[in-house]
DRENDO-1510 file (C-alpha; in Angstrom, 1 decimal, always signed):
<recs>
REC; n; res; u; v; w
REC; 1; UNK; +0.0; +0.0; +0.0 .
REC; 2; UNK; +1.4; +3.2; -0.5 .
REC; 3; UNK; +2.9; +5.7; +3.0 .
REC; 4; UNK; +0.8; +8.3; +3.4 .
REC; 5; UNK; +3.9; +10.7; +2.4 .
REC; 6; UNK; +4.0; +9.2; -0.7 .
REC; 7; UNK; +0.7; +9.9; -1.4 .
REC; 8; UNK; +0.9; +13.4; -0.2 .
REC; 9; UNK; +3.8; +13.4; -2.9 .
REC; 10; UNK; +1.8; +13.2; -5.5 .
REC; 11; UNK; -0.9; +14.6; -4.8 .
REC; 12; UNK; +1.3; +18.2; -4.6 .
REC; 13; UNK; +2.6; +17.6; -7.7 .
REC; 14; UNK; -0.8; +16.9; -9.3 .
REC; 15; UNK; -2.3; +20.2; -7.9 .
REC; 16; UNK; +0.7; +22.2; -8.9 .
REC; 17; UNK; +0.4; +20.6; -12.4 .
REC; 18; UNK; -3.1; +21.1; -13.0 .
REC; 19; UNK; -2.8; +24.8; -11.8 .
REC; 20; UNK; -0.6; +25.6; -14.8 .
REC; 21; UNK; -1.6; +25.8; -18.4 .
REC; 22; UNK; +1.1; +24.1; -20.5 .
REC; 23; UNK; -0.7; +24.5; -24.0 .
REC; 24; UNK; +0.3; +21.1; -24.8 .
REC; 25; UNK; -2.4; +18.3; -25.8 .
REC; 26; UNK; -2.7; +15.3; -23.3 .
REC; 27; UNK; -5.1; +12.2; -23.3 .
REC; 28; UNK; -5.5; +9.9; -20.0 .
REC; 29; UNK; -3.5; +7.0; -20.1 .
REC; 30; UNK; -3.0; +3.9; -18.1 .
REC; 31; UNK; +0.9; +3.1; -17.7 .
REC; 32; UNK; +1.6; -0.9; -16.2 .
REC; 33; UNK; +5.1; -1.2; -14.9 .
REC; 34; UNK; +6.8; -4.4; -15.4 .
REC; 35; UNK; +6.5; -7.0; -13.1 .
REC; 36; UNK; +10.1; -7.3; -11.5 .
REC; 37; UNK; +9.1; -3.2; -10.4 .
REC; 38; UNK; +9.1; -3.4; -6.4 .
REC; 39; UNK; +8.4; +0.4; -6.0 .
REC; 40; UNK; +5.9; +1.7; -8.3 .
REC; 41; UNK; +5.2; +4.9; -6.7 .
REC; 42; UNK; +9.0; +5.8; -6.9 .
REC; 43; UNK; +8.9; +5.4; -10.9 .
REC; 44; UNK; +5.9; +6.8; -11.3 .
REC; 45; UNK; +7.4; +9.8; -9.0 .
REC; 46; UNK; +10.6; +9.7; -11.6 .
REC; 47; UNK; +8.8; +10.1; -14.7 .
REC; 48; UNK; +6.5; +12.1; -13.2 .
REC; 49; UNK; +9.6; +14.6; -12.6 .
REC; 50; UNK; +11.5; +14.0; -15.6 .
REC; 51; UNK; +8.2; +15.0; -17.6 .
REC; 52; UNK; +6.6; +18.3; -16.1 .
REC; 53; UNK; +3.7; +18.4; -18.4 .
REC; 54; UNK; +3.0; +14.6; -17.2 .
REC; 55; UNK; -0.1; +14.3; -14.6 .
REC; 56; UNK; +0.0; +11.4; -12.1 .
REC; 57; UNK; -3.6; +10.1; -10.9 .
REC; 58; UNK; -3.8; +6.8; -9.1 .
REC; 59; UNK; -1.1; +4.5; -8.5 .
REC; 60; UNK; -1.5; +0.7; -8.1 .
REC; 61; UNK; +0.3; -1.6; -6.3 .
REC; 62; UNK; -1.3; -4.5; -6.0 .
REC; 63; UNK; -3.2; -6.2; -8.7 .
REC; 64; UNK; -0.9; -4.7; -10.9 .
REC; 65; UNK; +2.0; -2.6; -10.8 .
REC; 66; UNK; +1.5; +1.0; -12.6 .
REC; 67; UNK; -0.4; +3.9; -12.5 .
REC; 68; UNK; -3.0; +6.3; -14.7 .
REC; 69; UNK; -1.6; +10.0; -15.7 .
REC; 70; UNK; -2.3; +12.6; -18.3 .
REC; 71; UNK; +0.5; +12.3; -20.6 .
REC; 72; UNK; +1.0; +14.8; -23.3 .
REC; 73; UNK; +0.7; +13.3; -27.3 .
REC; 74; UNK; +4.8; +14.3; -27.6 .
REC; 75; UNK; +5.7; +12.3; -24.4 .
REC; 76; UNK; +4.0; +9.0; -25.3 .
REC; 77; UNK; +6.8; +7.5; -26.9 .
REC; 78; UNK; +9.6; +8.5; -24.0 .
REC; 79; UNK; +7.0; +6.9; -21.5 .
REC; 80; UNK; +6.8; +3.8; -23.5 .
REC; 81; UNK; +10.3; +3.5; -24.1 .
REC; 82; UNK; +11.2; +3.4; -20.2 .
REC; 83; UNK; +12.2; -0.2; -19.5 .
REC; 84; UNK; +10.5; -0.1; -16.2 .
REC; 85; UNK; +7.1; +0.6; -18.6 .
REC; 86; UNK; +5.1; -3.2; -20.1 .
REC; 87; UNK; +2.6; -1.0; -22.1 .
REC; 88; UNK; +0.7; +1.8; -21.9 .
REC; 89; UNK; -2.6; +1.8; -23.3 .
REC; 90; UNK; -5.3; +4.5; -23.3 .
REC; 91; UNK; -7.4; +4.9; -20.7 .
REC; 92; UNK; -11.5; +4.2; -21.6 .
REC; 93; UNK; -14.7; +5.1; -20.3 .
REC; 94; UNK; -16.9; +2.7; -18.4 .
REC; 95; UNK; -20.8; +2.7; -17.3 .
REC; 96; UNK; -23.1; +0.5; -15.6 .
REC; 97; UNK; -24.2; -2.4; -17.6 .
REC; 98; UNK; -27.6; -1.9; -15.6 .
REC; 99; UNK; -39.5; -8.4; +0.8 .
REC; 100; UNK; -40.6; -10.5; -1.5 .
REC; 101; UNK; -38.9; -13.7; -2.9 .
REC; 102; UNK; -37.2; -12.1; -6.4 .
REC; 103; UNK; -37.6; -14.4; -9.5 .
REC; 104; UNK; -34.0; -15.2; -9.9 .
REC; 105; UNK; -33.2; -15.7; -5.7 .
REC; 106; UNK; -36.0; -18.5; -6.8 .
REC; 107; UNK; -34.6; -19.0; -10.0 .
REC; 108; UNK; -31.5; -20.6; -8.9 .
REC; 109; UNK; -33.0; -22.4; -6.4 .
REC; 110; UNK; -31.0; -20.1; -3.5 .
REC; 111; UNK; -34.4; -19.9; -1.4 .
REC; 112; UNK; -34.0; -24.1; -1.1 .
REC; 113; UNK; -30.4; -23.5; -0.3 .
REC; 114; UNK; -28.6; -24.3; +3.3 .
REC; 115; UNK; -29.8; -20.7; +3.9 .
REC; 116; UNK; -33.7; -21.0; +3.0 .
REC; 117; UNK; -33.6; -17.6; +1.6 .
REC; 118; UNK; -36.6; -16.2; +1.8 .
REC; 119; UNK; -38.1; -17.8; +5.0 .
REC; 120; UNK; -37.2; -15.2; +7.1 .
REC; 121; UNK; -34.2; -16.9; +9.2 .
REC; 122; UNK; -31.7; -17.3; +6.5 .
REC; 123; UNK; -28.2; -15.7; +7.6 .
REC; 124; UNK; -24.9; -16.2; +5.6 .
REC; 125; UNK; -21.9; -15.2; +8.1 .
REC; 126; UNK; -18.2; -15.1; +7.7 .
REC; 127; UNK; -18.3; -14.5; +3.8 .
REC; 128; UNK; -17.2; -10.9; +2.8 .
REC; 129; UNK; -18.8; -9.6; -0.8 .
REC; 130; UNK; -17.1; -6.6; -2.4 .
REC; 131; UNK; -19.2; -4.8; -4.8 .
REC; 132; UNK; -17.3; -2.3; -7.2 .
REC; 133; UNK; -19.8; -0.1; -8.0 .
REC; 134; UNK; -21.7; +3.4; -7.6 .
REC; 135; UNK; -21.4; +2.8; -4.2 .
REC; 136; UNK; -24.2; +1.1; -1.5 .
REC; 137; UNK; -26.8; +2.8; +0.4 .
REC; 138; UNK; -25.3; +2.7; +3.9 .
REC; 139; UNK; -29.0; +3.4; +5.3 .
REC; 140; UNK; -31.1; +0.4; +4.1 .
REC; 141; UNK; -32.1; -1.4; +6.8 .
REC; 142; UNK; -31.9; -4.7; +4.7 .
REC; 143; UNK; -28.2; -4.6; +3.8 .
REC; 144; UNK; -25.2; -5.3; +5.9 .
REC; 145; UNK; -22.5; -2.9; +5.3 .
REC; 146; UNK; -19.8; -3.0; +6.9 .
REC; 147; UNK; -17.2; -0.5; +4.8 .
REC; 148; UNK; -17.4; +2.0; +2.1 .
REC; 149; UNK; -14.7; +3.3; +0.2 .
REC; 150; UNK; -14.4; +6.0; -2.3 .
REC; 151; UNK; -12.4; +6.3; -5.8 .
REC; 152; UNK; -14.8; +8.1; -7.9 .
REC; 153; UNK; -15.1; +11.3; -5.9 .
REC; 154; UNK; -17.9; +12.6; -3.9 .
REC; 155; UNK; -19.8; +10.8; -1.0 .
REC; 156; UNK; -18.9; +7.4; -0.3 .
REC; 157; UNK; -22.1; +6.6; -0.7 .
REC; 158; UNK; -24.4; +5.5; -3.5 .
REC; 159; UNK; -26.1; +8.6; -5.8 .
REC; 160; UNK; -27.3; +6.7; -8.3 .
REC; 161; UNK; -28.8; +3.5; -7.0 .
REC; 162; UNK; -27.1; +0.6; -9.5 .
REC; 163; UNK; -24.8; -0.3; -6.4 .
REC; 164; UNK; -27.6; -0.7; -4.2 .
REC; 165; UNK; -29.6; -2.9; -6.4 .
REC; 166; UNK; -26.6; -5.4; -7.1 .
REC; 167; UNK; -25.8; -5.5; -3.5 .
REC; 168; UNK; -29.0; -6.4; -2.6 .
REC; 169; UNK; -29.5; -9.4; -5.3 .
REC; 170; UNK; -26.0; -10.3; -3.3 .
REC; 171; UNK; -26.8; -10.4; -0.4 .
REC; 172; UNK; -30.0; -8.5; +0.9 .
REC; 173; UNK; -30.8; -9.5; +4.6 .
REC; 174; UNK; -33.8; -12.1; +5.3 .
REC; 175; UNK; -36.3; -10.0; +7.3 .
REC; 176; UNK; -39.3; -8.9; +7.1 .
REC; 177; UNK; -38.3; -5.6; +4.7 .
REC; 178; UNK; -37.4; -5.4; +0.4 .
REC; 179; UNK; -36.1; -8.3; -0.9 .
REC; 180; UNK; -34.2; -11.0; +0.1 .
REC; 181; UNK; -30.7; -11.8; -1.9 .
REC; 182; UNK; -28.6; -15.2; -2.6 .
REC; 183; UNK; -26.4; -15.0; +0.0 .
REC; 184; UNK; -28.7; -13.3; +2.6 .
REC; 185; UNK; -27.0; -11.0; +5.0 .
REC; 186; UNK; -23.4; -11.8; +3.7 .
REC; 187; UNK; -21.4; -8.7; +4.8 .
REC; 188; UNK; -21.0; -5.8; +2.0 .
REC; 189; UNK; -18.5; -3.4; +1.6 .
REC; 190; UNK; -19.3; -0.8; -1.1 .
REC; 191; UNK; -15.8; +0.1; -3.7 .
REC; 192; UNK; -17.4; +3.2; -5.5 .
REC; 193; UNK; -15.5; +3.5; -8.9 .
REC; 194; UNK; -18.5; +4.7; -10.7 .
REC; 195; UNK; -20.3; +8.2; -10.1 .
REC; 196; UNK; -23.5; +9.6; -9.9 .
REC; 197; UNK; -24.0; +9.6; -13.6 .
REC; 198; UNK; -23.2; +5.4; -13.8 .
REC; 199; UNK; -20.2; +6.5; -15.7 .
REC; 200; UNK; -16.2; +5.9; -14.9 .
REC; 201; UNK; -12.9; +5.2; -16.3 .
REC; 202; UNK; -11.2; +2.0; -16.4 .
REC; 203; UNK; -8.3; +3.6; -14.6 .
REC; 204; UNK; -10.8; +4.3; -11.7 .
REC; 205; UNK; -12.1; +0.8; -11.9 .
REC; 206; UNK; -8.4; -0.6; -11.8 .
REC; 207; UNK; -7.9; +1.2; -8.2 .
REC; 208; UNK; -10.8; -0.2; -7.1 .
REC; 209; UNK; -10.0; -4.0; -7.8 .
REC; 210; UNK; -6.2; -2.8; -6.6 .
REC; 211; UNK; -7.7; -1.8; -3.5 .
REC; 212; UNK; -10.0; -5.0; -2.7 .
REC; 213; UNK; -7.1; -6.8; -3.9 .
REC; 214; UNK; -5.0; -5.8; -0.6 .
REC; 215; UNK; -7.8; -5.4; +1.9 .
REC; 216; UNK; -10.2; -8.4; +1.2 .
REC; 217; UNK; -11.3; -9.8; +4.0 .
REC; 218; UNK; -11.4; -13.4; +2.7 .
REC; 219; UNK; -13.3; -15.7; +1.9 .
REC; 220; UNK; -14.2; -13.2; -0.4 .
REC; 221; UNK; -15.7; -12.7; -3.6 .
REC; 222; UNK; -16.2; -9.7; -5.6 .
REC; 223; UNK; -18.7; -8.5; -8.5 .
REC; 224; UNK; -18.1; -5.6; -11.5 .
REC; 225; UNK; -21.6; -5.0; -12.8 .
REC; 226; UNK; -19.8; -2.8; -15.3 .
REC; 227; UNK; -18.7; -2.6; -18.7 .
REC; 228; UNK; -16.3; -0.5; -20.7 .
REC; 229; UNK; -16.7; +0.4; -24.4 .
REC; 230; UNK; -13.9; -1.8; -25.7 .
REC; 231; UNK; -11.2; -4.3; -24.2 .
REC; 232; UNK; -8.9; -3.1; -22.0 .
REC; 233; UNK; -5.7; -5.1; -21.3 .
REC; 234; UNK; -4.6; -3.4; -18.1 .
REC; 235; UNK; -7.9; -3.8; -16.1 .
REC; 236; UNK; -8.5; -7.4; -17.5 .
REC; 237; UNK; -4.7; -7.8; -16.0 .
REC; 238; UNK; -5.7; -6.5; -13.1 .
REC; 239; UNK; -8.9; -8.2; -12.4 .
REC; 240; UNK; -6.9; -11.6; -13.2 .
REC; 241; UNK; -4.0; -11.2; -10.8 .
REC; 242; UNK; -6.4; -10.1; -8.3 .
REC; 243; UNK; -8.5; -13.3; -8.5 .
REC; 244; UNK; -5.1; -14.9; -8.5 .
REC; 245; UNK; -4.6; -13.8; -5.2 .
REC; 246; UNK; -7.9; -15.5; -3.4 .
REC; 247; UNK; -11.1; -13.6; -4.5 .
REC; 248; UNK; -13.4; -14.5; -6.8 .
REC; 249; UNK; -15.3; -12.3; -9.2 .
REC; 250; UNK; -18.2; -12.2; -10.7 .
REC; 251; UNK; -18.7; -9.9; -14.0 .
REC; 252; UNK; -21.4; -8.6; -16.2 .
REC; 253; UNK; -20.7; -9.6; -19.9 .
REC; 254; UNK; -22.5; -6.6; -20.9 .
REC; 255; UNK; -25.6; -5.7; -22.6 .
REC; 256; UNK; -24.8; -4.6; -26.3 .
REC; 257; UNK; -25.8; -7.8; -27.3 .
REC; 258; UNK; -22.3; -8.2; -29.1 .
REC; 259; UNK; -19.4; -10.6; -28.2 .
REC; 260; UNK; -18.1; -10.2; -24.5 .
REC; 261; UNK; -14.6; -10.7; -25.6 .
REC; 262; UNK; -14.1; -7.1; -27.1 .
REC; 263; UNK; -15.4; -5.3; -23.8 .
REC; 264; UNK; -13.6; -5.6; -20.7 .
REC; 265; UNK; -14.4; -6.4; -17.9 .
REC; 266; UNK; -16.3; -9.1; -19.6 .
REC; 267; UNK; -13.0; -10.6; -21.7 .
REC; 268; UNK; -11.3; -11.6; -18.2 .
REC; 269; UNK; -13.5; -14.5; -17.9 .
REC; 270; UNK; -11.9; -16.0; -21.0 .
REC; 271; UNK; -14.7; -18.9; -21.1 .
REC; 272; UNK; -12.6; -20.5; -18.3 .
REC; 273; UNK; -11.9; -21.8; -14.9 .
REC; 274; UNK; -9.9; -18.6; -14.2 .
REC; 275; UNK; -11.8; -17.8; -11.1 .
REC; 276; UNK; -13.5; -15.1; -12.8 .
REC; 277; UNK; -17.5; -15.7; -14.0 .
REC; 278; UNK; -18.2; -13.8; -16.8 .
REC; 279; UNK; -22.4; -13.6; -17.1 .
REC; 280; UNK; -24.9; -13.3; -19.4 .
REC; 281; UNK; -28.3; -12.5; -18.6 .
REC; 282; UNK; -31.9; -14.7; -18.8 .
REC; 283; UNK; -35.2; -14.1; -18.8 .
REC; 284; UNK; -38.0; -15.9; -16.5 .
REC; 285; UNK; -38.0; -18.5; -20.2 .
REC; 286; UNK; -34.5; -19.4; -19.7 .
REC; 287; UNK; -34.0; -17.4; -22.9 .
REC; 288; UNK; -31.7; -14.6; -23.2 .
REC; 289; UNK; -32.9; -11.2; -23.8 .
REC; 290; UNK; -31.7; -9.7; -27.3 .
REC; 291; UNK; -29.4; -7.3; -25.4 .
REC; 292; UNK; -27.4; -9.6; -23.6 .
REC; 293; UNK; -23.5; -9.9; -24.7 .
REC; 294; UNK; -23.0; -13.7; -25.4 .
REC; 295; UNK; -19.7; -15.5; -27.0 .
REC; 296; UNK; -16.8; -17.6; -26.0 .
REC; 297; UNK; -16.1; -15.6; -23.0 .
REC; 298; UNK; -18.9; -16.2; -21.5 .
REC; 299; UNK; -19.0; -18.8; -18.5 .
REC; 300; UNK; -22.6; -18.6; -17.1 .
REC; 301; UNK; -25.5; -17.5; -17.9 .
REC; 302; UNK; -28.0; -16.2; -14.7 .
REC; 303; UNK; -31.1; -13.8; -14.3 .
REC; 304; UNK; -31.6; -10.5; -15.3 .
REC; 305; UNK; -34.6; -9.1; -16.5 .
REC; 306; UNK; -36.8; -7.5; -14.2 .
REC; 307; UNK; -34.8; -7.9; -11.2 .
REC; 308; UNK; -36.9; -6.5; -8.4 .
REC; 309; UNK; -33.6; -5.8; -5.8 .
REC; 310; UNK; -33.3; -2.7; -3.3 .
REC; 311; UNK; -32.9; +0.9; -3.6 .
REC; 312; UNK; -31.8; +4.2; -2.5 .
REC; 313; UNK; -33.7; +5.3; +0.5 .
REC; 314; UNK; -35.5; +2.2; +1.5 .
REC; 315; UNK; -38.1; -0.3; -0.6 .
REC; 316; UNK; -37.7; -1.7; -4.4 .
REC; 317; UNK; -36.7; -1.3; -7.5 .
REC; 318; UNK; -36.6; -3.3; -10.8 .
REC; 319; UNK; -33.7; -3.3; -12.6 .
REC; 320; UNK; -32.3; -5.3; -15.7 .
REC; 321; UNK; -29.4; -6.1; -17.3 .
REC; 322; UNK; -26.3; -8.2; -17.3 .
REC; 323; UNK; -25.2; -6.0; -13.7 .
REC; 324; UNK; -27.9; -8.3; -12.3 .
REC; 325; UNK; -27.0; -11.6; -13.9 .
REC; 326; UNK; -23.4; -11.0; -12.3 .
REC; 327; UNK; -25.0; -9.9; -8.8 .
REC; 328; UNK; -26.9; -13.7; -8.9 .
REC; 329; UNK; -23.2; -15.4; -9.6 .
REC; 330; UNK; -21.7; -13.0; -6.7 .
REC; 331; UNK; -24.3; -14.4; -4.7 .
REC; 332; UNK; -24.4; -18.0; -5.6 .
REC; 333; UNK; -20.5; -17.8; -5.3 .
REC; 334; UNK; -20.9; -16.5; -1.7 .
REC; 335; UNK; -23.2; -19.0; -0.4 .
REC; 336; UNK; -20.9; -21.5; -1.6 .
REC; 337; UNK; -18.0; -19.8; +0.1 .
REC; 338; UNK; -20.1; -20.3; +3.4 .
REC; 339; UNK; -20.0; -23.7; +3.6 .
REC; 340; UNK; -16.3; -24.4; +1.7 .
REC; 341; UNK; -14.4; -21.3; +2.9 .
REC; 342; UNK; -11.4; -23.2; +1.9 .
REC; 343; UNK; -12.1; -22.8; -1.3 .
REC; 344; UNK; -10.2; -21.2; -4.2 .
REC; 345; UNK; -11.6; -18.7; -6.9 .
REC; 346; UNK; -11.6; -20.7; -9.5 .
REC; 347; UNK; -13.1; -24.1; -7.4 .
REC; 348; UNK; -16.2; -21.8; -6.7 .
REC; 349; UNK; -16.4; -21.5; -10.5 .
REC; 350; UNK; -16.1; -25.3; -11.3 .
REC; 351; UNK; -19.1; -25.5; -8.5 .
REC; 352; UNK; -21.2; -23.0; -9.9 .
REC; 353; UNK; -21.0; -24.4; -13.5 .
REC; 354; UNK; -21.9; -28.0; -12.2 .
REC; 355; UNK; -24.5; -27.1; -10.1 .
REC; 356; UNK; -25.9; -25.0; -13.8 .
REC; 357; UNK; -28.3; -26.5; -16.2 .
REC; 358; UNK; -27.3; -27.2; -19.7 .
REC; 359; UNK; -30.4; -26.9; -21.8 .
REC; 360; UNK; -30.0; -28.9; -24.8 .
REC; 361; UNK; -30.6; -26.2; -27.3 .
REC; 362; UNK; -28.0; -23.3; -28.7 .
REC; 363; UNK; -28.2; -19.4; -28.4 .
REC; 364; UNK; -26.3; -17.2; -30.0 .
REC; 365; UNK; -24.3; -20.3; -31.8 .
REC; 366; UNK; -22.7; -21.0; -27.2 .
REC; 367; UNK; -24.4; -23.7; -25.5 .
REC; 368; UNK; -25.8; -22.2; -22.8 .
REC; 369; UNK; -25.0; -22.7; -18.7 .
REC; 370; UNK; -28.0; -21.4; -16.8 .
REC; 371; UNK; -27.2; -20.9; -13.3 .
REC; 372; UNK; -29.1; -23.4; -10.9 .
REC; 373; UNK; -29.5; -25.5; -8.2 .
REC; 374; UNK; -27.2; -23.8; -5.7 .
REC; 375; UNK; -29.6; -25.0; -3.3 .
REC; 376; UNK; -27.1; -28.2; -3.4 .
REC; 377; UNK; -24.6; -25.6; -1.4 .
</recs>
């Protein structure tokens, strides 16, 4: 993690730098450091120094080594020519791919699980779920957060109600109030990378996977109901090493209804046992809904259409979209954490994919894995 000194460091340097006009183009950039790099906030310090117009932003340290600046069009080469660099590679925006019993909590068989979601004394304990987000509602009475962190500026908490909704398809207490999630009352910590608006950038994302990559309490898993508008290596790195290290993650494939292997987060997945689910969504039919991503990459298929889940202020809302689908995986993968806590990322995977049906027909030219039967956990 990086001394608070350090951080004071740059953070000077940025404010001196964005108080001066230098007249010279720049474009945000993500730069990953090579590997064998054991200080990154000392290079990024150097070439920070050896290139005034150059604006430092976050630095990473943990799931991968680097660090996002504003780099002027005439510097670009210089920084990529510095053998502590791997690549650099343009930094892109990303958005939100966006009690009663919900249809997917009974969907995928969670309210029949080891927890009975849904009959009012389910409890999931010593499982931590990460949801890198807008942010959770701190105040809703049916959601146990326990931390909130901030990288997008503004409140910790959420403003625009997409981190509230996944959290509670997650993990949304079983009580008497809203809804009742997968892994009911599994403790959430809200990772805010996305803003008011739903909309981020992937370097913002990256500290936010950086940061739950350190400070996971584990077992852990974690979910990115997000998507970005193309594939972006750095953050797929990132998401990769940090499942690497112990947490699993659930993504949305996204909802273009395109291939999930040219948007990141989504490509991560890879269509493997990586310890990272990348989801498509369903409909109450078991079909998929015409804007759902689908393709190699994809590992699961769950629901998300008309997700009734919880919102901002208290009570319901209905929400659809691959963000869902993922939040249903998060949750699955957490209530099998609560009973194997032993187990690593990518065994959760193998478990959700067996407990899955495989419907004999073929969308979109993938055989399709519907998420089911976790009640087996």
């Amino acid at each position: 993690m990086l001394l608070a000194c350090e951080m004071a460091v740059l953070a000077q340097q940025r404010t001196i730098l964005q108080g001066v006009d230098s007249g010279v183009d720049s474009d945000p950039y993500i730069v990953v450091l090579e590997e064998s790099v054991v200080n990154p906030v000392g290079v990024a310090q150097t070439i920070d120094r050896r290139q005034p117009a150059l604006q430092v932003g976050f630095v990473y340290t943990n799931a991968l080594e680097g660090f996002s600046a504003e780099i002027p069009d005439d510097s670009i080469a210089e920084v990529r020519a510095n053998p502590n660099v791997a690549y650099v590679e343009r930094d892109t925006p990303v958005t939100i791919a966006a009690q009663r019993l919900p249809w997917g909590i009974n969907k995928i068989a969670a309210d029949s699980s080891s927890t009975k979601a849904g009959n009012g004394r389910g409890a999931v304990s010593r499982v931590n779920a990460y949801i890198i987000d807008t942010g959770i509602d701190k105040t809703d009475a049916d959601l146990n957060v326990v931390d909130q962190v901030n990288f997008a500026g503004g409140s910790k908490g959420d403003c625009d109600g997409h981190g509230t909704a996944v959290a509670g398809t997650v993990s949304a207490m079983d009580n008497a109030k809203g809804v009742v999630g997968a892994a009911p009352g599994a403790a959430l910590t809200g990772v805010k990378v996305l803003g008011c608006d739903g909309k981020s950038s992937a370097s913002e994302v990256i500290k936010g996977v950086d940061w739950v990559t350190v400070n996971a309490k584990k077992p852990a898993i974690a979910t990115l109901s997000l998507s970005g508008k193309s594939k972006s290596r750095a953050l797929d790195h990132a998401i990769t090493k940090s499942a690497a290290s112990g947490i699993f993650y659930a993504v949305a494939a996204g909802n273009k209804g395109a291939d999930a292997c040219h948007y990141s987060p989504a490509s991560a997945g890879a269509g493997t046992n990586n310890g990272i689910a990348t989801v498509a969504a369903t409909k109450r039919s078991n079909k998929e809904p015409s804007w759902s991503n689908y393709g190699s990459c994809v590992d699961i298929w769950a629901p998300g259409a008309s997700i009734p889940s919880t919102r901002i202020g208290g009570g319901t809302t209905t929400m659809s979209g691959t963000s869902m689908s993922a939040a249903h995986v998060g949750g699955g993968a957490a209530l099998y954490l609560s009973s194997h806590r032993g187990a690593s990322p990518s065994a959760v995977e193998g478990a959700l994919k067996s407990a899955a049906k495989k419907p004999d027909t073929k969308r979109k030219n993938v055989r399709s894995i519907l998420l089911e039967k976790v009640g087996r956990f």
